[in-house]
VEXNUGU-34800 format. One record per residue (C-alpha): residue number from 1; chain; x, y, z. Coordinates in pm, whole numbers. Layout:
<i:NUM, ch:A, x:X, y:Y, z:Z>
...
***
This chain:
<i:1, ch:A, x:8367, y:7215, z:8788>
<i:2, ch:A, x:8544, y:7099, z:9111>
<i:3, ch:A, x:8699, y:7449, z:9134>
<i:4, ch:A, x:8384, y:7598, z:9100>
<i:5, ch:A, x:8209, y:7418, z:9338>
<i:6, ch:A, x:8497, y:7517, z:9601>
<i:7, ch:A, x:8478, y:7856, z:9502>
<i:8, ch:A, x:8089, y:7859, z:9563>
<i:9, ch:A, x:8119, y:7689, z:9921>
<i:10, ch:A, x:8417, y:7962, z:10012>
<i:11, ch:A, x:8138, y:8221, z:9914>
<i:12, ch:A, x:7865, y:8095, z:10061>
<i:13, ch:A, x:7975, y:7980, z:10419>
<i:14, ch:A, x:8315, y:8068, z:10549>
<i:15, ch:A, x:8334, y:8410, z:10399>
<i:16, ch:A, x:7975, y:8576, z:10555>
<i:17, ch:A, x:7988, y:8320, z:10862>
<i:18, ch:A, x:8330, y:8475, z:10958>
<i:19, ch:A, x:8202, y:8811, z:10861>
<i:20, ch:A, x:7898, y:8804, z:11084>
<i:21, ch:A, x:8135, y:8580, z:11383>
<i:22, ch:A, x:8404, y:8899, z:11329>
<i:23, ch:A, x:8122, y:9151, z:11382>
<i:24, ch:A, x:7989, y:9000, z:11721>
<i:25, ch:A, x:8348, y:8941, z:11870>
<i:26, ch:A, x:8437, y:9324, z:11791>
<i:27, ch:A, x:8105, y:9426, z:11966>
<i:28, ch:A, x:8101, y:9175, z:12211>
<i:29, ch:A, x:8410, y:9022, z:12276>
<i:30, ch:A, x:8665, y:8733, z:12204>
<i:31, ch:A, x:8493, y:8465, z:12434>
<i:32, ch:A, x:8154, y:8451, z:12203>
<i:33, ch:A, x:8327, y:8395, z:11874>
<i:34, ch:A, x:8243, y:7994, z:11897>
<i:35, ch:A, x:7948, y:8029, z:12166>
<i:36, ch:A, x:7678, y:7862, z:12092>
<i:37, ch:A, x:7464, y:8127, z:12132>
<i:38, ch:A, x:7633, y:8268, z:11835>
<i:39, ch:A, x:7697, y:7978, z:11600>
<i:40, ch:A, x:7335, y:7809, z:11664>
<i:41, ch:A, x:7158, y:8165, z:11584>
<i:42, ch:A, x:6932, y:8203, z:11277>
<i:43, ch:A, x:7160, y:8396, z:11091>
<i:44, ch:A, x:7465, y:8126, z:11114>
<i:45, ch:A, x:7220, y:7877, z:11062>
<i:46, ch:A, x:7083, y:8002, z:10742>
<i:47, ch:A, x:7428, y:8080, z:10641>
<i:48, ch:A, x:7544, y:7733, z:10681>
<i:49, ch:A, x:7216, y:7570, z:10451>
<i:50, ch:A, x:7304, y:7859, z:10183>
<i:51, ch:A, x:7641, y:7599, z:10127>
<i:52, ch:A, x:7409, y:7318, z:10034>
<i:53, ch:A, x:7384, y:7450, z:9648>
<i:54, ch:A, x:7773, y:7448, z:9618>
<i:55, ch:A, x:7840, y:7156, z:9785>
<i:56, ch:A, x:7562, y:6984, z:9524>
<i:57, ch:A, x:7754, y:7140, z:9216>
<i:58, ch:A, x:8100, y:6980, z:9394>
<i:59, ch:A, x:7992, y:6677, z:9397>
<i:60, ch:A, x:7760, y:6670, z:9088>
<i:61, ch:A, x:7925, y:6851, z:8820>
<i:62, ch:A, x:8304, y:6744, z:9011>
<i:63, ch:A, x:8376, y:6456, z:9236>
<i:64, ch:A, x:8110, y:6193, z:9035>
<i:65, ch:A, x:8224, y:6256, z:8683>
<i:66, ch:A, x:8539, y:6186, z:8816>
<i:67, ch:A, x:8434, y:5907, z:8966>
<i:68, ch:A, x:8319, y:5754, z:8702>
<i:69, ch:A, x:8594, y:5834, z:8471>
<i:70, ch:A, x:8851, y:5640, z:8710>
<i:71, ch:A, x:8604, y:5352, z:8686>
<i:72, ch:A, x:8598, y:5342, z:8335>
<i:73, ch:A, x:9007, y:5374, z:8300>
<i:74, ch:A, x:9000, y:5081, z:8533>
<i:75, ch:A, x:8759, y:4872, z:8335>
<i:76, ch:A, x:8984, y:4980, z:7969>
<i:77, ch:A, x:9308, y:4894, z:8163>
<i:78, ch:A, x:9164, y:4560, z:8298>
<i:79, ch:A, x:9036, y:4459, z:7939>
<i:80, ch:A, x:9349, y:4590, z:7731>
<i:81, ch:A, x:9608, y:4590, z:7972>
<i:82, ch:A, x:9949, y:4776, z:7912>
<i:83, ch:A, x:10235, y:4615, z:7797>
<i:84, ch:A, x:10589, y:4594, z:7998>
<i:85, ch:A, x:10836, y:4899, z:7884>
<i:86, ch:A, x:11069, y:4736, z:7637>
<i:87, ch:A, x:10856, y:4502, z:7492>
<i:88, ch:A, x:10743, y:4424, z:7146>
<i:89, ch:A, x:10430, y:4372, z:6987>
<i:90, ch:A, x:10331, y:4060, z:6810>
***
């Protein structure tokens, strides 16, 4: 799911923000690529929010399931810990 999450936020912001930024600098110019006339206008701002849905299945369905499965390796190590290479049981 972290994949998928990335994949989202590529789709959703960098993709049609660069799209709409490569637009305005071919009709108006280099110099108002990062102006913040541009980058604060309703379109880019609207584009930016439309990341919030992948950034919730990143860290949802990705980064806190993993998380939590480190945590719980920790705790089994910490109650069963592993034995030195070479030695024997018993």
């Amino acid at each position: 799911m972290v994949n998928a999450g990335l994949v989202l936020m590529v789709v959703t912001n960098p993709f049609p923000g660069r799209v709409f930024q490569r637009l305005d600098v071919l009709q108006q110019g280099y110099w108002r690529a990062w102006h913040p006339a541009l980058v604060a206008q309703g379109l880019m701002h609207t584009i930016e929010w439309l990341r919030l849905p992948a950034d919730a299945v990143f860290i949802g369905l990705g980064v806190i399931p993993m998380v939590f499965a480190t945590g719980l390796t920790c705790w089994a190590m910490s109650e069963n810990p592993p034995r030195p290479v070479g030695s024997r049981g018993g």
